[in-house]
N, C-alpha and C positions, 0 to 999 in steps of 0.2 A: 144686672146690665150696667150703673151705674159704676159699683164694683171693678169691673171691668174695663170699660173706659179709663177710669182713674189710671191704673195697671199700665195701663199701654203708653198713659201720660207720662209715668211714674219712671218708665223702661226706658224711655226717650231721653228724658232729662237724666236719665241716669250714666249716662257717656260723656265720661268728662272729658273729651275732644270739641264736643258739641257746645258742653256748657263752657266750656272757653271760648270758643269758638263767638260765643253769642255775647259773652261778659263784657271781650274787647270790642264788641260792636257798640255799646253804649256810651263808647266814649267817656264824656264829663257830663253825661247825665245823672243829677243822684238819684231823680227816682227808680230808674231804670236801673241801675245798680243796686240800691235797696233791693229792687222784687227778684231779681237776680239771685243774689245772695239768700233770700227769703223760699226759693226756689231751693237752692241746694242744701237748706238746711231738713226744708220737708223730704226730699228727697232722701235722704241720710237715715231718714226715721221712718222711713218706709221700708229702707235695708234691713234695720232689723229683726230679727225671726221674734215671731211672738212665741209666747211661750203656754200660747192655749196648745193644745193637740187636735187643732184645724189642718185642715190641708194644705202641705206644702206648693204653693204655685208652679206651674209644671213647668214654668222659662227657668225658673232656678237651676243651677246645674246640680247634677247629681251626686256633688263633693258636699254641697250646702247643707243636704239634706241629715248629713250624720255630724256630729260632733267633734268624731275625730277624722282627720283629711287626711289621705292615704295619698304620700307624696309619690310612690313608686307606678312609673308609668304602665298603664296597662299594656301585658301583650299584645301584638297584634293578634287575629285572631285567624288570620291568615297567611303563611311562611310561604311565601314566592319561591321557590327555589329554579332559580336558572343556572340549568347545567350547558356549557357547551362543549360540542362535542367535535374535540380537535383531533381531525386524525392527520397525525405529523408525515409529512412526505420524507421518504430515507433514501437518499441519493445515495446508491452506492458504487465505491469510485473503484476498481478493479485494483489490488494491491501485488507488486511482482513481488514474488518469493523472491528473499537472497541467495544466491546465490554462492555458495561457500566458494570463499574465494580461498585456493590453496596455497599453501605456501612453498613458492617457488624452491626446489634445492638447486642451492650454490654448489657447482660444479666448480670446482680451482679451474683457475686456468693458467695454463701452463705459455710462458712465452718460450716461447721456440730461441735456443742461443744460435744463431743463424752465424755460423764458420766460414769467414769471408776467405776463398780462396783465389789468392791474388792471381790474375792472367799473365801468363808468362809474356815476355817483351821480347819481339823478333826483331830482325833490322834486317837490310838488307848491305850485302856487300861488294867488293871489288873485285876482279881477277883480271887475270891475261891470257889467252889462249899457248900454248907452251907444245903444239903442234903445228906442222905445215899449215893443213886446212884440216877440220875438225868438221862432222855434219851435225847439222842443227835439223829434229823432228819436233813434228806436231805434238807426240807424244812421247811418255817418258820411257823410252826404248831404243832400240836399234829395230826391230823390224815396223814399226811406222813410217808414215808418208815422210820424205823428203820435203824440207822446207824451204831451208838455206846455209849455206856454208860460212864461217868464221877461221880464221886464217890468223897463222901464229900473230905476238906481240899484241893482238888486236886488245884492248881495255874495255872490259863489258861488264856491266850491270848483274848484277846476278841478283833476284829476287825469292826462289822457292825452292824445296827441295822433295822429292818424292819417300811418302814411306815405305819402306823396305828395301828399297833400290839403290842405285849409284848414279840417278840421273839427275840435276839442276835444274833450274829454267833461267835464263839467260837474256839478256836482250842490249843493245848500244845505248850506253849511257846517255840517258835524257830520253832514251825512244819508247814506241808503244809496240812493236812486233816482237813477240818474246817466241821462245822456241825452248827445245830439251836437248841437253851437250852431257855426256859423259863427264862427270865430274874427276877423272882423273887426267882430263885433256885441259884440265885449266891449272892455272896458279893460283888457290884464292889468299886473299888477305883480310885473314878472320877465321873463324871457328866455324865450318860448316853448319855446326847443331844450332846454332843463331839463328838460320834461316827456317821460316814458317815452311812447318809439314807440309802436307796436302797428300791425300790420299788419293791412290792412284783410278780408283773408279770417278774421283770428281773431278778429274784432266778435261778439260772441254776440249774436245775433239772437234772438228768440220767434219759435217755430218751430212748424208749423201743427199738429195732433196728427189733421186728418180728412182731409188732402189731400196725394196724390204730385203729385211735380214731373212739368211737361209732358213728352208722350208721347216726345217728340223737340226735336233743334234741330240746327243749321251754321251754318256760317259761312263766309262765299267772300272771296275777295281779288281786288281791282285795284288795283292798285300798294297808294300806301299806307290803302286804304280795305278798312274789310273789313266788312262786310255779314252779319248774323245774322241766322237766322231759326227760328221757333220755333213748335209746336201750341199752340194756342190752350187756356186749363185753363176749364175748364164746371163753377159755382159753383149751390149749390143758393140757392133764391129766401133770400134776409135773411142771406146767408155776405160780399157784397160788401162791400170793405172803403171803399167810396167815396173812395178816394186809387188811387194811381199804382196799376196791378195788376202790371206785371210789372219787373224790374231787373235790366239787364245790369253785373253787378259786372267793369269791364274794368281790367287791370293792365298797359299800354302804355305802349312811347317816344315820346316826343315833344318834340322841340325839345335832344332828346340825352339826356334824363333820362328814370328811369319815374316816371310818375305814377296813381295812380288814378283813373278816371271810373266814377261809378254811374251809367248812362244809363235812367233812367225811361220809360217808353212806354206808351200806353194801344191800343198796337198789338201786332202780330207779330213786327216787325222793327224794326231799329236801326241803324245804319252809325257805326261808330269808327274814329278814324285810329288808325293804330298805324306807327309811322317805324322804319326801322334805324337801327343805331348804339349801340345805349346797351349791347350785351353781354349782356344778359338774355335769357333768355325769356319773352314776354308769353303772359299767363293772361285768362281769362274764365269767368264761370260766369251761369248765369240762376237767380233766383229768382221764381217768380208768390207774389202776397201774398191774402190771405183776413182778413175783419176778426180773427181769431182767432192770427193770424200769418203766418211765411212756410212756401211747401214745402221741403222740400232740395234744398239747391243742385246744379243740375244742368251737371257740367261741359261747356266747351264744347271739342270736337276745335278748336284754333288755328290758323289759317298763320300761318308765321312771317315775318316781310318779310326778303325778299334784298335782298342789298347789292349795289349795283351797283358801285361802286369798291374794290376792297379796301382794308381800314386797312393804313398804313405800318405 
């Protein structure tokens, strides 16, 4: 029991924190420092293991108890193992296929050499009338409406000329009423061919505002003759225009060229040559007239003349 006691004394004093602890508390006491140090020296010799084969006291640690001290730390004796378990989220982002992108073929390209063909230059010219009195129509003919009259030495304007024909268009110098004169009733000064064509279907005519054009027409062929025929237009009492009433405006070959013929009639009917050869197609159209002007022009269904020899 004794024994014992001592032991526990022995354990106490044996932390050297403690016995520091208590060394500096005595100050400049010497006895107190004496028993102190008297204290750590029994202490010291209680540490060491006796060498009977008495029993090892059981506070000793269990390294004390062997001779040799086995620096290597013991395993633990139990491995924690903490697993965790991550389950990764996989955002998947939609990927567009490529698209084979092909390789375009270059096509040359060709610049167009664009062949400036220069506009011919018309003028207009001089003349003088070189008959008594010359008549002047609306269109480019002799059987057309009466316009007005130009009377010898007169000095006029001359602006257009009709294709295929021998008619002008005329008007007093500086004025705006123009009209159509036989070109061999003038004197010009200049070169006819100077003067801008115009074709004899795009003649602006006065044009009747109370009468359609006759009900009907045709036109028949034997060889190169062809023969039109047309309904008579019924004119109310004081509408007659007391000139030509009806006009077959005919655009046919003849003699290898096309030429125009306005064929005037105070009938039904009319008969035009019209020849192969010339490459065209030949037109015709009828107009009936009323003193107020003409109807529309009412085309005419053509034959066309065959050729009896083929061109080389």
């Amino acid at each position: 029991m004794l024994r014992l006691w001592l032991q526990r004394v022995l354990d106490t004093f044996n932390q050297p924190a403690y016995i520091t602890q208590r060394a500096l508390g005595c100050g400049r006491s010497l006895t107190c420092l004496v028993g102190w140090v008297l204290i750590v020296v029994l202490s010291g010799c209680a540490n060491v293991p006796s060498s009977t084969n008495g029993p090892v006291p059981s506070s000793l640690p269990a390294a004390a108890q062997t001779n040799d001290v086995d620096l290597t730390p013991a395993a633990p004796s139990h491995t924690l193992s903490i697993e965790r378990s991550v389950t990764p989220t996989v955002t998947i982002t939609p990927t567009k296929s490529p698209v084979p992108s092909s390789t375009p073929t270059t096509t040359p390209s060709f610049t167009p050499t664009s062949t400036v063909t220069p506009l011919p230059t018309y003028t207009k010219l001089r003349g003088k009338v070189t008959i008594a009195q010359a008549v002047c129509h609306y269109g480019p003919g002799a059987p057309y409406l009466y316009k007005y009259g130009v009377y010898a030495g007169s000095n006029l304007e001359i602006l257009r000329r009709v294709e295929g024909g021998n008619y002008i268009e005329i008007q007093a110098i500086g004025g705006n009423n123009p009209c159509w004169v036989r070109v061999d009733y003038m004197e010009i000064r200049g070169d006819v061919n100077a003067l801008e064509p115009v074709h004899p279907f795009d003649v602006q005519l006065p044009m009747s505002p109370y009468y359609a054009p006759p009900a009907w027409v045709k036109a028949v062929r034997q060889g190169d003759m062809v023969t039109v025929e047309w309904a008579g237009l019924s004119l109310r009492a004081g509408d007659d225009s007391e000139q030509t009433p009806y006009i077959v405006e005919a655009w046919v070959c003849q003699e290898g060229r096309m030429v125009f013929q306005p064929i005037g009639s105070y009938f039904t009917q009319v008969t035009i040559q019209d020849e192969p050869g010339c490459g065209q197609v030949s037109r015709a159209r009828l107009l009936a007239a009323e003193k107020h002007g003409y109807t529309r022009p009412l085309e005419i269904d053509w034959p066309q003349p065959v050729l009896l020899t083929p061109l080389p």
